[in-house]
NUGU-875194 format. One line per field, with one value per residue: y negated, x, z negated of N, C-alpha, C, CB in turn. Coordinates in steps of 0.001 Angstrom, whole numbers, always signed. Each point is the difference from the previous one (the first is absolute). Glycine has a CB too. Layout:
N
ny <- [Y;...]
nx <- [X;...]
nz <- [Z;...]
cay <- [Y;...]
cax <- [X;...]
caz <- [Z;...]
cy <- [Y;...]
cx <- [X;...]
cz <- [Z;...]
cby <- [Y;...]
cbx <- [X;...]
cbz <- [Z;...]
***
This chain:
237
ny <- [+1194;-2361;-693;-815;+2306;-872;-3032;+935;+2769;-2506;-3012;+1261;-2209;+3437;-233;+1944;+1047;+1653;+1987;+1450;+2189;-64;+2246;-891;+31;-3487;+1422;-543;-1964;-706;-778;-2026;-43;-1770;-2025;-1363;-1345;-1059;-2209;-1985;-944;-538;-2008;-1239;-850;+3064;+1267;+75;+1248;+2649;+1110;+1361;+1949;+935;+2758;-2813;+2694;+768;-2653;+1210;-2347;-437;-2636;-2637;+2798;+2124;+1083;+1267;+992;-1057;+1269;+2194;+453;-2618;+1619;-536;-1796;-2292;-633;-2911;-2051;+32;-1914;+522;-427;+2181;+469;+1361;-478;+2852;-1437;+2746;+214;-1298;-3556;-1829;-2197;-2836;-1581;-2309;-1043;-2190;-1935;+582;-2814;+519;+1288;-2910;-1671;+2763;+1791;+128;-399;+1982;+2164;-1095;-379;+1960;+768;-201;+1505;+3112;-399;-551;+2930;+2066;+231;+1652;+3452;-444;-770;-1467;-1510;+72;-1938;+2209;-2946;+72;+2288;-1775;+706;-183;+2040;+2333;-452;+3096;-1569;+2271;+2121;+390;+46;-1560;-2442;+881;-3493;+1345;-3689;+670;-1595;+19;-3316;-1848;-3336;-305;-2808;-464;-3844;+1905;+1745;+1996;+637;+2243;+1168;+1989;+2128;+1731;+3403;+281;+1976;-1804;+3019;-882;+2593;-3659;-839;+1885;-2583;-1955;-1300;-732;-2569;+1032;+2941;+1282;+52;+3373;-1357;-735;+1559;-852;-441;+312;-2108;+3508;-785;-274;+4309;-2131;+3639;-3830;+1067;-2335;-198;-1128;-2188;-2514;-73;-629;-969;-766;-20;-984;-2797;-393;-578;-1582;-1637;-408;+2403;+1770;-798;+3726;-692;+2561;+1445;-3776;+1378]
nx <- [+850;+1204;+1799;-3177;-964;+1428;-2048;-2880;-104;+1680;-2048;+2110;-2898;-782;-133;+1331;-1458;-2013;+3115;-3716;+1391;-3550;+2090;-1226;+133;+173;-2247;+914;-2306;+2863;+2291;-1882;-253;+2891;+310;-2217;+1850;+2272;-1603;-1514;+3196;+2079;-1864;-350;+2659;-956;+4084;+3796;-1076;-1352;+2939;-3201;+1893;-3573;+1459;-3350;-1583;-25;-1366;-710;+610;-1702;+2516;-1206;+310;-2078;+403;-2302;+2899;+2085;-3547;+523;-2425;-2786;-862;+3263;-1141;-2423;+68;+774;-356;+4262;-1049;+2281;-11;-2841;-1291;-1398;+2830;-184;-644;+508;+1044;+2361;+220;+2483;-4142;+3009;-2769;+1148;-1761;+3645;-1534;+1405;-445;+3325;+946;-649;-2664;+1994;-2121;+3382;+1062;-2018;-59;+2580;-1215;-563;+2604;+1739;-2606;+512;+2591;+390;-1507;+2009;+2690;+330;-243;+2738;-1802;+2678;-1847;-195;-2173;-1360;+354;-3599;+513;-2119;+3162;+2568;+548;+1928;+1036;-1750;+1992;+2326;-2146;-491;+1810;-1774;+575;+71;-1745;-1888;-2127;+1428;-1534;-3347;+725;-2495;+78;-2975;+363;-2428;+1545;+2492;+19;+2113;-2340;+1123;+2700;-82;-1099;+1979;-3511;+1271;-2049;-2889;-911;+1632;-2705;-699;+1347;-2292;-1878;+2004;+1350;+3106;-558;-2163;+3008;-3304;+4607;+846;+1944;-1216;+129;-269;+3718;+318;+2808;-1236;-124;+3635;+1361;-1029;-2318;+1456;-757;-1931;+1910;+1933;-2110;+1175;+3969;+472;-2258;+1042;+2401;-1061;-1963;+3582;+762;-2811;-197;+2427;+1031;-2087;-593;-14;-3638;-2070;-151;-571;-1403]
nz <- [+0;+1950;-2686;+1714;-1726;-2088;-574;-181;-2438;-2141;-2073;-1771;-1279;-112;-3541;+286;+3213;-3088;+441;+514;-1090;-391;-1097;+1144;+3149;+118;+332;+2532;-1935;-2955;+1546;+699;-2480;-191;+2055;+632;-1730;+1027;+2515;-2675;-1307;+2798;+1806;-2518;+517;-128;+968;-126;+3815;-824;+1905;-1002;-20;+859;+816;+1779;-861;+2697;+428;+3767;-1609;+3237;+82;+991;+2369;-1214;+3504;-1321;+1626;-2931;-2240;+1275;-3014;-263;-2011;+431;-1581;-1325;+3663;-1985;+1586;+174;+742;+1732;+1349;+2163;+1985;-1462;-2457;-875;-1904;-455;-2780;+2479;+593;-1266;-228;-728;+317;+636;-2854;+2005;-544;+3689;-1543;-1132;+2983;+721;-267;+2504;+738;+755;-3559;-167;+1288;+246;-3185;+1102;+1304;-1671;-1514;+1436;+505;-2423;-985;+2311;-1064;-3909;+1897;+2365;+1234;+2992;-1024;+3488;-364;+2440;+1808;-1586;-2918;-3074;-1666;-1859;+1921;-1067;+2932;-688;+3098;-1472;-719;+2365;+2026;-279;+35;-3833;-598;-3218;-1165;-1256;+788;+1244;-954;-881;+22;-1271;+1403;-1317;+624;+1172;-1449;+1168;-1835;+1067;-98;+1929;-804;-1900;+1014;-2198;+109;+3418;+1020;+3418;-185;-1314;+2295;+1694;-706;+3008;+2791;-3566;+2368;+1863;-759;+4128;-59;-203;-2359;-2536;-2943;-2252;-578;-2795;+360;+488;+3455;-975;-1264;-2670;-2618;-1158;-2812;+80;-2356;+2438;+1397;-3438;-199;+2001;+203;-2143;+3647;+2786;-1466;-1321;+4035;-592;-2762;-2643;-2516;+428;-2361;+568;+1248;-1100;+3010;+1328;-1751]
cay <- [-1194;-1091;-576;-1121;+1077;+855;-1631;-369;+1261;+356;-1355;+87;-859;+712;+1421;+1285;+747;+876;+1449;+1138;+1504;+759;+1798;+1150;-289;-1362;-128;-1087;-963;-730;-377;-1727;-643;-218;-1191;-1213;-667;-686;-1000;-1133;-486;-764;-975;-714;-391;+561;+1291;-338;+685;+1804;+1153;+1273;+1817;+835;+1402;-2;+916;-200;-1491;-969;-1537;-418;-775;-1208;+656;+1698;+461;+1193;+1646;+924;+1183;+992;+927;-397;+791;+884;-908;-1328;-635;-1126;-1285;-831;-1468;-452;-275;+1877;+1139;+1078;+702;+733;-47;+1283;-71;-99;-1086;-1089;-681;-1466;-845;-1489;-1017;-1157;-1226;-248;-1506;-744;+832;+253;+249;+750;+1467;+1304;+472;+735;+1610;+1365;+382;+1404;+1114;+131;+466;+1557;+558;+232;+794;+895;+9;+482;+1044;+381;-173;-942;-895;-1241;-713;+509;-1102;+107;+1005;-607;+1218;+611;+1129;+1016;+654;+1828;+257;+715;+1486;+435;-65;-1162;-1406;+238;-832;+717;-1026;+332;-1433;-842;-923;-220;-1552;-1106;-1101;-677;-1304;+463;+1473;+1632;+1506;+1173;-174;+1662;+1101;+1016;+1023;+1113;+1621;+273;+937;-981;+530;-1040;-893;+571;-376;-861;-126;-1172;-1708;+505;+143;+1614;+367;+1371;-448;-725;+421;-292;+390;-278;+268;+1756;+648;-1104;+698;-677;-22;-1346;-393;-1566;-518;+135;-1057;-1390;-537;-974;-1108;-1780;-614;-40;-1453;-1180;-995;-1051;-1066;-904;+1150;+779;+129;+961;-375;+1042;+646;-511;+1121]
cax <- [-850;+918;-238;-1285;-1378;+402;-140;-1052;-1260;+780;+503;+292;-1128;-1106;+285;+83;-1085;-931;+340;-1417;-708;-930;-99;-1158;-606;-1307;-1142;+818;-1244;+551;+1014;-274;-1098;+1295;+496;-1157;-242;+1890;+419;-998;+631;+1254;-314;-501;+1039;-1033;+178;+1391;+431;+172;-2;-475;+529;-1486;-302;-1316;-112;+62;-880;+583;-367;-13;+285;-581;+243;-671;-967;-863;+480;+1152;-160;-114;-250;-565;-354;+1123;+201;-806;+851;-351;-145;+1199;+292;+1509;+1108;+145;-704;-382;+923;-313;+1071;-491;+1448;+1134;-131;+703;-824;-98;-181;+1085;-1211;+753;-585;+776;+87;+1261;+1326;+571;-1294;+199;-813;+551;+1473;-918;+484;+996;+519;-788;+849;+1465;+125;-95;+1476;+1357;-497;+402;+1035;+434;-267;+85;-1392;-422;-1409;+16;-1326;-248;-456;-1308;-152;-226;+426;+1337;-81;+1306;+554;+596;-133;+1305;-740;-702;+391;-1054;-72;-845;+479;-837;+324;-434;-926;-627;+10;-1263;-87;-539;+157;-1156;+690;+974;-156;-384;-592;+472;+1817;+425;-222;+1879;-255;+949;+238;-1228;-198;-35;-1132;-957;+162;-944;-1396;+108;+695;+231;+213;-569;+1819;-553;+665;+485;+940;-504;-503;-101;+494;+183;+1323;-54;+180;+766;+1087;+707;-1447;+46;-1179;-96;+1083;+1371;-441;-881;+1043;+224;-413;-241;+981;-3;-966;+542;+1115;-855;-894;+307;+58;-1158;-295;-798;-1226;-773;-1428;-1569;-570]
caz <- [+0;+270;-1618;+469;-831;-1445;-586;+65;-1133;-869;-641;-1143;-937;-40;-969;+228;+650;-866;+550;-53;+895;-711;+287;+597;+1231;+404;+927;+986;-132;-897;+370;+673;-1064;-917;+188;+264;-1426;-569;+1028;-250;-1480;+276;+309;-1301;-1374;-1575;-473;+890;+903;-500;+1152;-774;+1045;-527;+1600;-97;+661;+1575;+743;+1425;-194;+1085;+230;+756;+1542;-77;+1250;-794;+246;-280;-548;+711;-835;-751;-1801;-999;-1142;+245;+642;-538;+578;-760;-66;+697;+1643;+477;+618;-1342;-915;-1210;-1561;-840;-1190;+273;+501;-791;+517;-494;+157;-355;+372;-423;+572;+1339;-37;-542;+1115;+1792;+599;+840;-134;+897;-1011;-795;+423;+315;-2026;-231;+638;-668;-1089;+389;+529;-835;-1224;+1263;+428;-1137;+59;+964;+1548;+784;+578;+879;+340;+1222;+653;-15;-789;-1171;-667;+408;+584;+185;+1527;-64;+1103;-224;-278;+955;+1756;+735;-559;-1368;-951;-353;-1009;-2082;-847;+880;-93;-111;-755;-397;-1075;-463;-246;-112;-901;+1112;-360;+642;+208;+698;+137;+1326;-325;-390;-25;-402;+428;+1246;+1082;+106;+1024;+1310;+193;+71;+1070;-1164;+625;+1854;+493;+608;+1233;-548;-639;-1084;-934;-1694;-661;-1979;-459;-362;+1417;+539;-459;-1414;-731;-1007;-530;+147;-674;+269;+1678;-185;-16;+1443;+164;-1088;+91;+1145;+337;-1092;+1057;+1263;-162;-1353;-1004;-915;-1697;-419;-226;-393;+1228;-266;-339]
cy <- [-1235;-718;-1159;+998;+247;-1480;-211;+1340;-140;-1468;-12;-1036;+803;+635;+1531;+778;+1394;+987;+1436;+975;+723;+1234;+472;-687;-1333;+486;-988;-1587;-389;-328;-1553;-563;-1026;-1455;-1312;-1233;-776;-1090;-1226;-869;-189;-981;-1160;-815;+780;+1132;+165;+1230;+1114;+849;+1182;+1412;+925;+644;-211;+1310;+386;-545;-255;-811;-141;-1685;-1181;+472;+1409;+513;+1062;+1430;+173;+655;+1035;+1079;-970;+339;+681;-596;-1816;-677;-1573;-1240;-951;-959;-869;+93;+1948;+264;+865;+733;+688;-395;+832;+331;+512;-1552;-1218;-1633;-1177;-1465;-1180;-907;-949;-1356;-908;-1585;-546;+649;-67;-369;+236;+1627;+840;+392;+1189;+1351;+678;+211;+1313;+1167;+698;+678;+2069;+549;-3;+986;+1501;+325;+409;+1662;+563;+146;-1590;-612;-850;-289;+401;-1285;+548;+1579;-601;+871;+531;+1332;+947;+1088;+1332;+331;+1148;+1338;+851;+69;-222;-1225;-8;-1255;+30;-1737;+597;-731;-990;-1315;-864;-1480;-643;-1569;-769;-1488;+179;+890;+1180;+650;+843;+574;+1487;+1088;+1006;+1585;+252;+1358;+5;+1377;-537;+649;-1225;-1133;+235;-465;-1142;-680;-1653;-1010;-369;+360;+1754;+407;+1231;-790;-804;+551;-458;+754;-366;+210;+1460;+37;-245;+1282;-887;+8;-686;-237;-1165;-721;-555;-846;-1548;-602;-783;-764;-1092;-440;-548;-1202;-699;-781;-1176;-1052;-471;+1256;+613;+206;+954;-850;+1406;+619;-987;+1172;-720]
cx <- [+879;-26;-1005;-905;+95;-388;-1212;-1055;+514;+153;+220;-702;-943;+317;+44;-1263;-341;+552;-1331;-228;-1073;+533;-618;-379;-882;-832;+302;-742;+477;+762;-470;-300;+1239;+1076;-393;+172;+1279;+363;-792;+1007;+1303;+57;-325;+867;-217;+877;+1524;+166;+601;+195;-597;+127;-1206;+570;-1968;-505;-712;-1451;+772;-536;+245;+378;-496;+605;-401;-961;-399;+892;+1170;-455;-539;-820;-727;-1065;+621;+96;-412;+943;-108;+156;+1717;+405;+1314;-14;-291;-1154;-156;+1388;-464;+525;-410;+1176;+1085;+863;+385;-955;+802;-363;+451;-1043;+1565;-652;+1150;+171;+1407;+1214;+50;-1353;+215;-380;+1187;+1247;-484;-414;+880;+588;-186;+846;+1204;-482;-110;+1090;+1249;+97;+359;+1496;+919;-71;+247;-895;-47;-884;+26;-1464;+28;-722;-1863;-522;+260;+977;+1866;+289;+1446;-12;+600;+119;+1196;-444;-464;+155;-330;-240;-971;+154;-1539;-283;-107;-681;-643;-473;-816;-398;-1197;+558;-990;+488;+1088;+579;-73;-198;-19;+1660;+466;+54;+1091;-658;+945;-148;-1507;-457;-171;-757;-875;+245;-475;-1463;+132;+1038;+723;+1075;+7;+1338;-971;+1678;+825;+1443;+107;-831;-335;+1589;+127;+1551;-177;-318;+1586;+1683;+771;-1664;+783;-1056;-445;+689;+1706;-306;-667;+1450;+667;-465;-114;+1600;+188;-1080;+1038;+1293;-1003;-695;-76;-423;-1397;+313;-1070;-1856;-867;-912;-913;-716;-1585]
cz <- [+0;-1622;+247;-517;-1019;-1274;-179;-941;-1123;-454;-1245;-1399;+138;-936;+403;+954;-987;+989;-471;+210;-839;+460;+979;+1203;+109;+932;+729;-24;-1498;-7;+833;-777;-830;+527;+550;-908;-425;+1241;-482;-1299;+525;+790;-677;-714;-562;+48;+844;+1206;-834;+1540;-1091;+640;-556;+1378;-216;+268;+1430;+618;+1620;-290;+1614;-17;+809;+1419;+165;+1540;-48;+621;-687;-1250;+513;-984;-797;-1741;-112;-1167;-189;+1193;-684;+286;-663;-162;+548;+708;+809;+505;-803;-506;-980;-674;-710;-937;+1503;+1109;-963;+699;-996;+785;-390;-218;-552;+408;+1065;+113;-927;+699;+842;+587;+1782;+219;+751;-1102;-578;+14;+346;-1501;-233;+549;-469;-815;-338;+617;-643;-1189;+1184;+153;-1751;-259;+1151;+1411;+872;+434;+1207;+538;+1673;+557;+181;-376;-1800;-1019;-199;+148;+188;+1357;-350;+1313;+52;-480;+1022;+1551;+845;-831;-1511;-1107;-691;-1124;-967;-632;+1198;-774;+291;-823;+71;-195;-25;-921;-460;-788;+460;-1004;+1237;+164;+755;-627;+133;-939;-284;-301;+427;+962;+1589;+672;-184;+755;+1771;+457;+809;+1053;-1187;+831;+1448;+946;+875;+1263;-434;-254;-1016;-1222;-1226;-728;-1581;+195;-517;+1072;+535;-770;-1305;-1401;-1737;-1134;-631;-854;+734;+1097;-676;-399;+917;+886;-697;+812;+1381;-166;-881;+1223;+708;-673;-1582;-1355;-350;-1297;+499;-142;+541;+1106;-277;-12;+366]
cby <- [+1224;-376;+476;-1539;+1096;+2139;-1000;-1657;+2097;+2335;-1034;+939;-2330;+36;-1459;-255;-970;-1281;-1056;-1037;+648;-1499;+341;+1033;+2485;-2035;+801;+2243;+1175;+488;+2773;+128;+2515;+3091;+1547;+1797;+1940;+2776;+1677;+1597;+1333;+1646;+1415;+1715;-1939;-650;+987;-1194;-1853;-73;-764;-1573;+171;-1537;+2993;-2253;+107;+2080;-1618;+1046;-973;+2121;+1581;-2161;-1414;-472;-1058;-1426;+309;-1398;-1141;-695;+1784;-641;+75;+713;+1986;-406;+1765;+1262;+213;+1073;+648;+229;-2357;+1022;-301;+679;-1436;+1518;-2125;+1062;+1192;+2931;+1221;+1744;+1664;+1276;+1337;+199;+934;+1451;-43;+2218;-30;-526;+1194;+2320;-1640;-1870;-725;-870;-2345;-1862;-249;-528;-2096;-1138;-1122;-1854;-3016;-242;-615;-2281;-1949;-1059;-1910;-2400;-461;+564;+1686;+704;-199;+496;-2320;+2702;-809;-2089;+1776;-885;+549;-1659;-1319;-65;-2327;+989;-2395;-2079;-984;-578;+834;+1840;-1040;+2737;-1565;+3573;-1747;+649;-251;+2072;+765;+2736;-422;+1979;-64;+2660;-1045;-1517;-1061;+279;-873;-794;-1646;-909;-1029;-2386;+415;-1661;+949;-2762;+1218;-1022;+2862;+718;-420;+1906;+873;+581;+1543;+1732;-226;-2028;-1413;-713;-2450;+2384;+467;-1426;+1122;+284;+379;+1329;-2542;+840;-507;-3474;+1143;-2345;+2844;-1050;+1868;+211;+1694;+2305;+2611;+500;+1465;+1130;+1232;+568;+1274;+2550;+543;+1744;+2326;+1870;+938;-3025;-1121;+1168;-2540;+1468;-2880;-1068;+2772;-2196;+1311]
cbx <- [-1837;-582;+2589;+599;-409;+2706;+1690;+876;-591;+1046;-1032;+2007;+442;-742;-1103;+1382;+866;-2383;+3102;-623;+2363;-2065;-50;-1119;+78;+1394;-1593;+680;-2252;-692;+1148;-696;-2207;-78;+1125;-1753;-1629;+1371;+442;-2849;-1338;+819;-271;-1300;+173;-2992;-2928;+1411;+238;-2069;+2445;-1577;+3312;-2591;+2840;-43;+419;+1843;-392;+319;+874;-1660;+1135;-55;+1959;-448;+852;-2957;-845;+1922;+56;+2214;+1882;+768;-1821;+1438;+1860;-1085;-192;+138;-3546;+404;-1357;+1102;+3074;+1381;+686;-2610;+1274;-419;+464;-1551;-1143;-869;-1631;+3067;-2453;+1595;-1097;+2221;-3630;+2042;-1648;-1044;-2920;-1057;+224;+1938;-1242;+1400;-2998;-567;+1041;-515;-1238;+892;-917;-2357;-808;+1373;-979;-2170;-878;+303;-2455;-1918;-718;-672;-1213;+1196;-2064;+1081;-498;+2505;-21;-107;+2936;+70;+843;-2589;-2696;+579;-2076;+74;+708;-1256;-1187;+1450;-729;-992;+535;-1317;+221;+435;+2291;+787;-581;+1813;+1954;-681;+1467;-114;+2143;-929;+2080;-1372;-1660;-184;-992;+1463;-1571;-2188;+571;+1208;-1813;+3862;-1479;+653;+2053;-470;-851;+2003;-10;-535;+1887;+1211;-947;-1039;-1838;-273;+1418;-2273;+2960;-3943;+84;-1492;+403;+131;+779;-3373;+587;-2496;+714;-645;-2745;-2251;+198;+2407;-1758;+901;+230;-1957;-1574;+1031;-1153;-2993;-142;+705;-612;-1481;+733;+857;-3032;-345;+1865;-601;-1328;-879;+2062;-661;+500;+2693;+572;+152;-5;+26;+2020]
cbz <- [-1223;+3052;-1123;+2402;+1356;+1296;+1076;+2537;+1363;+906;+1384;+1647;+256;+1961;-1389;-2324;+2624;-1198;-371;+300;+1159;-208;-1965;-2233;+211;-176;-1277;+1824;+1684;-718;-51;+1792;-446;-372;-89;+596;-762;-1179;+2089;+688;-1950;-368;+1191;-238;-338;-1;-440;-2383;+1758;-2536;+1936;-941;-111;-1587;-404;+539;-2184;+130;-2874;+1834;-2846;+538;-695;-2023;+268;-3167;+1276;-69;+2271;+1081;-1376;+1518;+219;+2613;-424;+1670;+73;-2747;+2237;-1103;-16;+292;-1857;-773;-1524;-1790;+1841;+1053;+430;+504;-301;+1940;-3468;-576;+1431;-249;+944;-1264;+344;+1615;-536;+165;-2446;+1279;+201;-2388;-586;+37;-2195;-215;+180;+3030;-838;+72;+342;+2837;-1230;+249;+1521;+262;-277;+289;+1700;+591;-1919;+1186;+2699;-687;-1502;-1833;-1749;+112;-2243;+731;-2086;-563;+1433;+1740;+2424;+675;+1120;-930;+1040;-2822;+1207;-2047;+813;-590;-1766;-1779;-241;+1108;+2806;+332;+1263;+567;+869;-526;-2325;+1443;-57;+166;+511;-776;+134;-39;-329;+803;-1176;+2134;-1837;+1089;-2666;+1144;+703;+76;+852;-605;-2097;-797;-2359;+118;-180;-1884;-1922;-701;-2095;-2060;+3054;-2540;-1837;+109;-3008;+109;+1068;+1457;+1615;+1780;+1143;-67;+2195;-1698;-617;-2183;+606;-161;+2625;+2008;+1672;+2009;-28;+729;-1678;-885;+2008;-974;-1155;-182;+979;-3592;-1831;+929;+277;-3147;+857;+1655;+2148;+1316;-986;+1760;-1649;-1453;+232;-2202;-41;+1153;-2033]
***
């Protein structure tokens, strides 16, 4: 990442950002709910920039670009109106789901910085487990090249990538598999990616079975480079 982008996500007069993980499984219609509420109060002044980490249980969310045909399995699992950026996606356990809520308006107020943040912020967590993350030109997400494995052209994602902003304030954020169950990703043509040679993958399909603890660590450290420090704090609730 350039140091102009890194400058503009990363302001050090911004207190500390609410670091958040829940154990247990959220609900996805209470996740929004949750964060609906905090984006309002940090817009407010009333409350300080949180990232929150959680696994949901399995759900397709649809995005402000979604297109009915890429569900392909519709009563497999609730589907749900999401409100973000994208096309239809799975979330389910084994799935490292965090949500960002910052307030972009004091950073710059550059959206595009803002997501490749997001990006770096996966690739570079990626790259602490040896796994090569890259961005794909009109391909949302980040992605791994198994073309060397396989002996054809093969590139698979891992994380998918998803934003809000509401007076500047983002909710929602990204997504990285790590041990989830990836047949569920069959009900669904995820992020309308249908061409051959394209798939899903996990850091355990990938041969590194990590476990989430050990994948949140590094992601705290890996956002604390990009967008300034954190403090421990309790799951909204």
């Amino acid at each position: 990442m350039s140091a102009s982008i890194s400058s503009n996500i990363h302001d050090q007069s911004i207190p500390k950002i609410e670091w958040a993980i829940s154990d247990n499984l959220v609900d996805y219609n209470k996740a929004v709910e949750i964060m609906e509420a905090r984006v309002a109060a940090i817009s407010a002044g009333e409350a300080a920039e949180l990232v929150w980490l959680l696994e949901h249980p399995p759900v397709y969310t649809a995005g402000t670009s979604a297109k009915k045909d890429d569900l392909t399995d519709p009563d497999r699992f609730p589907v749900i109106d999401a409100g973000r950026g994208g096309q239809f996606t799975y979330h389910g356990p084994g799935q490292r789901v965090a949500y960002v809520m910052l307030n972009v308006g004091k950073r710059g107020r550059d959206v595009r910085a803002f997501v490749s943040g997001l990006e770096e912020w996966v690739i570079a967590t990626l790259g602490e487990f040896n796994i090569r993350g890259e961005r794909r030109d009109g391909r949302v997400g980040v992605w791994v090249d198994r073309t060397a494995s396989t002996g054809q052209m093969h590139e698979d994602k891992i994380a998918a990538i998803g934003v809000r902003l509401r007076k500047w304030v983002s909710f929602h954020g990204i997504s990285l598999n790590v041990e989830p169950n990836l047949e569920h990703f069959s009900g669904i043509i995820p992020c309308g990616i249908s061409q051959d040679g394209l798939g899903v993958t996990s850091l355990a399909d990938l041969g590194y079975p990590v476990t989430l603890p050990e994948v949140d660590s590094v992601l705290r450290g890996q956002f604390e480079k990009l967008f300034g420090e954190t403090v421990n704090a309790s799951p909204p609730a």
